[in-house]
N, C-alpha and C positions, 0 to 999 in steps of 0.2 A: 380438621378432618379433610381427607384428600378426597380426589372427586372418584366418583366408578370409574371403571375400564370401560366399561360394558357397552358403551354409546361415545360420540363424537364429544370434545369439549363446550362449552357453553361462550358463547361468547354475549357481550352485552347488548347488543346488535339486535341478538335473537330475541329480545322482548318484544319489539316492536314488529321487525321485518317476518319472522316467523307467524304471526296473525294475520298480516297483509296477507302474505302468499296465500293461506288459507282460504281469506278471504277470497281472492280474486280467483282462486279451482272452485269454490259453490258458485261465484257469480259469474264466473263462462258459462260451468255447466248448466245451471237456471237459466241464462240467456237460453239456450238450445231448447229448453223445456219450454220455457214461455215462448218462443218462435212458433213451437209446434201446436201449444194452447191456442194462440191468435190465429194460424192458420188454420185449426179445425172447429174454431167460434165463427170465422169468417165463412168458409166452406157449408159448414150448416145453416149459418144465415139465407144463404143463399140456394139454398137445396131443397128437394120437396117438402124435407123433413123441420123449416125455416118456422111453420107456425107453432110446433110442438115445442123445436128447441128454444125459441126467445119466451113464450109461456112458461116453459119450467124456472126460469128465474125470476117470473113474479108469483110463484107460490107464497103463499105467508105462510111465517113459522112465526112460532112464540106460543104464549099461553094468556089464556084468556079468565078471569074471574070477574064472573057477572057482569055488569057494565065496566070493566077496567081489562082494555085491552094489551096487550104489552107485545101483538106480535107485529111484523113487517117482514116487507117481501124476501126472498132468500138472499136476490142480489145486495138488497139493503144489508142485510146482513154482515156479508161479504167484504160492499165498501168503507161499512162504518166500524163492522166491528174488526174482521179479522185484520183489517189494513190498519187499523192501532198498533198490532205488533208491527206490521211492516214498519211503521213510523218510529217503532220505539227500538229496532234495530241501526236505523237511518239515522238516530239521534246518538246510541249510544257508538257507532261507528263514528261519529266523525268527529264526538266525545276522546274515545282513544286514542285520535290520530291527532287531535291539538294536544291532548296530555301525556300521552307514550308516545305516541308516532313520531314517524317525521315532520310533521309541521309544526311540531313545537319550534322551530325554528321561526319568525314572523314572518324574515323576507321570503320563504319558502312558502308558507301559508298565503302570504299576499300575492301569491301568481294564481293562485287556481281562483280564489276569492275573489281576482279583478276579476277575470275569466267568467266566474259565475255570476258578478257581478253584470257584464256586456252580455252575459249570455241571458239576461234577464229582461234589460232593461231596453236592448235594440229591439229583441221582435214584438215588446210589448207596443214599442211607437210605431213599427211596422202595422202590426194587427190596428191600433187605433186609427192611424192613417187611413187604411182599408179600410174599416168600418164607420166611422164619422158619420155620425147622423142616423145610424141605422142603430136596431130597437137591440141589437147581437153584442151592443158594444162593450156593454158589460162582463162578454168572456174573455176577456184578452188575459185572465189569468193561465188560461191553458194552453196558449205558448211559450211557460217559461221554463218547464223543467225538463230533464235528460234524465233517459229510463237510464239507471245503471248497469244491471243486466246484459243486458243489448249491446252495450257501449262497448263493457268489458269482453262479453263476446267476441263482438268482430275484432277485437285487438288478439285474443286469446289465436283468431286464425294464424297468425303471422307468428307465432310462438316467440321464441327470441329474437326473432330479426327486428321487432323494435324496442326501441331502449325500454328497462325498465320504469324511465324517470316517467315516460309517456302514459304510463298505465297509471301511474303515481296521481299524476294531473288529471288526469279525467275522472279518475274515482275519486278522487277530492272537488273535484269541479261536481260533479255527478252529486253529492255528498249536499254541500254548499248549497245545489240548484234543488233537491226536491227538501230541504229545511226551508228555504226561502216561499216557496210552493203550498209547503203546510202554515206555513204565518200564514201567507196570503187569504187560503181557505179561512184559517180561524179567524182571521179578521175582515176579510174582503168579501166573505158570502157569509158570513154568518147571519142570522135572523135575529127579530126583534129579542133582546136579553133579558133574563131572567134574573134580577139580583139576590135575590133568594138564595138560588140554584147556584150562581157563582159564589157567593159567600161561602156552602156550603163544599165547592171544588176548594177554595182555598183553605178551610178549615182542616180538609183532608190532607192536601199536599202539609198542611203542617205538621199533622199526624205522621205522615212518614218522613218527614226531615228530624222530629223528634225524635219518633225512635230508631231513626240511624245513628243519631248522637247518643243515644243509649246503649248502641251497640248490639241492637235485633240484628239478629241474619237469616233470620228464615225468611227465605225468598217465599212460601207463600202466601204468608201477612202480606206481603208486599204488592203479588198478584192480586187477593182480596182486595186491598185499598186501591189497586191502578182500577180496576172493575169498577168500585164505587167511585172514585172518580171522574169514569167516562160514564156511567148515567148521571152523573152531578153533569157534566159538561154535556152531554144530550139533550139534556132538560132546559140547559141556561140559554141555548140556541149556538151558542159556540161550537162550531165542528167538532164531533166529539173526537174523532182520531187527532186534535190535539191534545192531548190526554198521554196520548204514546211520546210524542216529542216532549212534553215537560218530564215526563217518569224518567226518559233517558238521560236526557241533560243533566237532572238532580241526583244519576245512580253516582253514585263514588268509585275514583280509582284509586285510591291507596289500597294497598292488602294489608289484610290483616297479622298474618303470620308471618313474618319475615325470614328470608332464605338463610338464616344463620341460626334462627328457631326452628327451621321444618328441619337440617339436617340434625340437629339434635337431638330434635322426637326423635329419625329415625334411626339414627346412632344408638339410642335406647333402646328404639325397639329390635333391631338388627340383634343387641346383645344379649335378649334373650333365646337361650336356650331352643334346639331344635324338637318338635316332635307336636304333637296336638295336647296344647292345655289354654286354649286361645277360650273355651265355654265355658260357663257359668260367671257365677261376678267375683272377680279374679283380677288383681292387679295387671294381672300381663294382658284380659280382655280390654280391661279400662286403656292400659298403654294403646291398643289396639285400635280402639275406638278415635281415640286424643289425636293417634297418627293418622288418619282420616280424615279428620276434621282437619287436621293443620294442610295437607295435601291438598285438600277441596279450597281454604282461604289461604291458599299463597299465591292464588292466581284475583286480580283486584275484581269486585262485583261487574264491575263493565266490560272484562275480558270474559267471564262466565256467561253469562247473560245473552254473550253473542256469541260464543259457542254455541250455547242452545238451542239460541232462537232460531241464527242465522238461516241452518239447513231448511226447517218449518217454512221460514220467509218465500226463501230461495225454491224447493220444490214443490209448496203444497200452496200458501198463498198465492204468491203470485202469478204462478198456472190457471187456480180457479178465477184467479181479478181478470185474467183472458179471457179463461171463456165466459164469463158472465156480461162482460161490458165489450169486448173486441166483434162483437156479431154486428152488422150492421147489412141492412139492403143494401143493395150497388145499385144504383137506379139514376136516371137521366133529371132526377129531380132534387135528388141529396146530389149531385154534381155538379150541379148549376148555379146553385146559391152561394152568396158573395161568401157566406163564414168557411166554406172550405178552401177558398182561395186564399181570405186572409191569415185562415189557421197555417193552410199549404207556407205561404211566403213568410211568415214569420217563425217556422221552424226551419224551414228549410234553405233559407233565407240570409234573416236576419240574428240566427241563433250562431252560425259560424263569421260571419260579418262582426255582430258583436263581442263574442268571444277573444277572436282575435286581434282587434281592434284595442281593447281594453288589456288584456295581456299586454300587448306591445305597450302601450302607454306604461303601464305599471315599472312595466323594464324600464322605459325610458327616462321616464320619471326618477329614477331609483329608488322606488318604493317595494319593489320584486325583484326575484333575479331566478333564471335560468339555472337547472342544476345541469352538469355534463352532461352530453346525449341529447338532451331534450331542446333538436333542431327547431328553428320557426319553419322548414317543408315539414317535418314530424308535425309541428304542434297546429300547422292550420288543416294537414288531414285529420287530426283527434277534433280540430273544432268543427267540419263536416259531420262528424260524428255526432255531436251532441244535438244535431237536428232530431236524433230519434229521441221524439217526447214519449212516446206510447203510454205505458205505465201511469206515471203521474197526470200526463195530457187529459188521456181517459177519466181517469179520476175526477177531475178539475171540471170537465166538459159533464158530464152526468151530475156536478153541483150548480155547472154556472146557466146551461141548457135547459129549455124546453121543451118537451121531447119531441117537437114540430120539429126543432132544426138540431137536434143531437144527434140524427142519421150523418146529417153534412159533415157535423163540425167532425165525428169520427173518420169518414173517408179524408178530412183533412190531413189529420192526424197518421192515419195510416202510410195514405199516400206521400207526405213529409218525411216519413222517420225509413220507409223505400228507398225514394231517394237520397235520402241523409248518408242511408248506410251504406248506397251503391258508390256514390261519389267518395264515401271515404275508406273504403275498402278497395276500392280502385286506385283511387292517390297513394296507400299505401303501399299495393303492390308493386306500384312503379317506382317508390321508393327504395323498396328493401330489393328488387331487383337491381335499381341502379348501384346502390352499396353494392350488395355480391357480384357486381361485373368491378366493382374500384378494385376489387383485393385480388 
């Protein structure tokens, strides 16, 4: 069967490259959205209207029966529950880009992964350095991850003047750094464990690998068991927004219906006759139904999944994770204390220090390699970049923090991912202006 007219050819390319792109238009345009969430959680913080609006996010929601309470506050809500999907998009994106994407290649994978890997492990001994001795030292996990968003943002200013390879790297780097991020939560601040409760998460994760191997596809069994899952992992003390990264990890990318079966359906269907006899229960409805189904599962459950989710993630979560945690007083007393210092210097810091450091070793080692385009002046402005932790930062600081000094460590945080973005926004332009003066 030849292909339509009707549209451009398909090339094989486009499995891959055509989601990225996608990807990366929701995640400029959410950078702009969440800019504007942080900037009007910040602004109210600080406004007359500072004690109303930081009060509205410790409203409790839930429901109550008799002595068994089941609510918490809205922002809880927020961190723990809605930011499960955030996790479970974060997991299934960087799911498709080892299994579809381009990094199925390793030595390609091994450059953004050393990257995330220095970009993890410098400002963590910066932060420790800093803090020695002091009772804070235990948050050195909220120097290690890079808001994606953000990231991709500020590159999205410069449109094409820089390479595509660069935007490649940083959302893989980005990708890399907030997985790494969520281990650390589910194991690094987790509370005393519940074995019961973990039994019971893993009882369930079996239940859904069974019956993928059975061949259920109704995603909303699936919904249902990720739900009991994160109260099973609530319960066991385990960060429950681990719950989203194992769902993703374990979604499947093979499809189901294969592209030499969908056009057959629809070679069938096509050959039926024009006019309306599509209603009642009628072979040609059945054909109807069957060509639907095959359309829906020719695209693999991990490619769907983050179609879906993505836009949700991108304009509705992570707007609200702004304004519930990005408020913070500006005060001469959240700015004086050592954890905004050592938050400041380890993102802003030692998150492009290490980055780049570890890249370059990776090349040099040949255990990585450079795709075209993606210069070392390109790749140490994108590691300026990944000083802006926000996102995950905040995250990490509202688990690892007390709220005596969770004002600091967010001015850290803030004031780090500021200058993160100014220096690498700056570098860039000098870049791509020096280009467009060579030609």
């Amino acid at each position: 069967m030849t292909q339509p007219n009707d549209g451009l050819p398909r090339e094989a390319a486009d499995r891959f490259t055509l989601p990225l792109s996608r990807f990366l238009r929701i995640e400029a345009a959410a950078g702009v959205l969440l800019l504007l969430a942080a900037t009007a959680a910040l602004l109210l913080a600080n406004s007359p209207w500072a004690g109303t609006f930081l009060r509205f996010w410790k409203t409790p929601v839930g429901l109550e029966f008799g002595p068994h309470d089941f609510s918490r506050s809205l922002s809880s809500w927020i961190n723990d529950g809605l930011m499960t999907l955030f996790f479970f998009v974060v997991a299934l994106e960087l799911k498709r880009e080892l299994v579809l994407g381009e990094l199925r290649d390793l030595r390609l994978a091994a450059l953004p992964l050393a990257g995330a890997l220095g970009g993890m492990l410098v400002p963590i001994s910066v932060y420790l350095i800093i803090m020695a001795g002091k009772l804070e030292l235990h948050g050195w996990g909220t120097v290690m991850a890079t808001d994606t968003a953000f990231v991709i943002g500020c590159v999205a200013l410069f449109g094409r003047r820089v390479p595509a390879s660069l935007r490649l790297f940083l959302l893989s780097l980005a990708i890399f750094d907030d997985v790494g991020a969520i281990v650390v939560v589910a194991i690094g601040y987790s509370e005393n464990l519940n074995a019961f409760a973990l039994a019971l998460a893993a009882l369930v994760l079996a239940v859904v690998a069974g019956l993928a191997r059975l061949g259920i596809r109704d995603l909303r069994i699936y919904f249902l068991l990720g739900g009991l899952l994160w109260i099973c992992l609530d319960v066991s003390g385990i960060h429950a927004t681990a719950a989203g990264v194992v769902l993703g990890f374990i979604t499947p990318t093979a499809v189901w219906v294969s592209d030499t079966r969908l056009r057959g359906i629809l070679g069938g269907l096509l050959a039926h006759p024009t006019g309306e006899h599509w209603s009642g229960d009628t072979e040609n409805r059945r054909d109807l139904l069957r060509a639907g189904i095959a359309v829906t599962e020719s695209l693999s459950p991990v490619e769907r999944l983050e179609m879906l989710l993505h836009p949700w993630t991108g304009f509705m979560i992570m707007p609200l994770f702004a304004l519930a945690n990005a408020g913070v007083v500006i005060s001469p007393a959240n700015l004086q204390q050592a954890v905004s210092v050592a938050i400041f210097a380890g993102l802003a810091l030692g998150k492009p220090l290490g980055v780049l450091s570890f890249s370059w070793l990776a090349v040099r080692l040949g255990l990585a390699v450079r795709v075209p385009g993606l210069t070392w002046p390109f790749l140490a402005a994108g590691a300026f970049l990944t000083g802006i932790g926000f996102t995950m930062s905040l995250f990490i600081a509202g688990v690892a923090f007390s709220p005596a000094v969770l004002g600091a460590a967010k001015i850290g945080i803030l004031s780090a991912s500021i200058v993160s973005a100014a220096v690498g926004i700056v570098w860039l332009t000098w870049l791509t202006r020096r280009n467009a003066s060579n030609y």
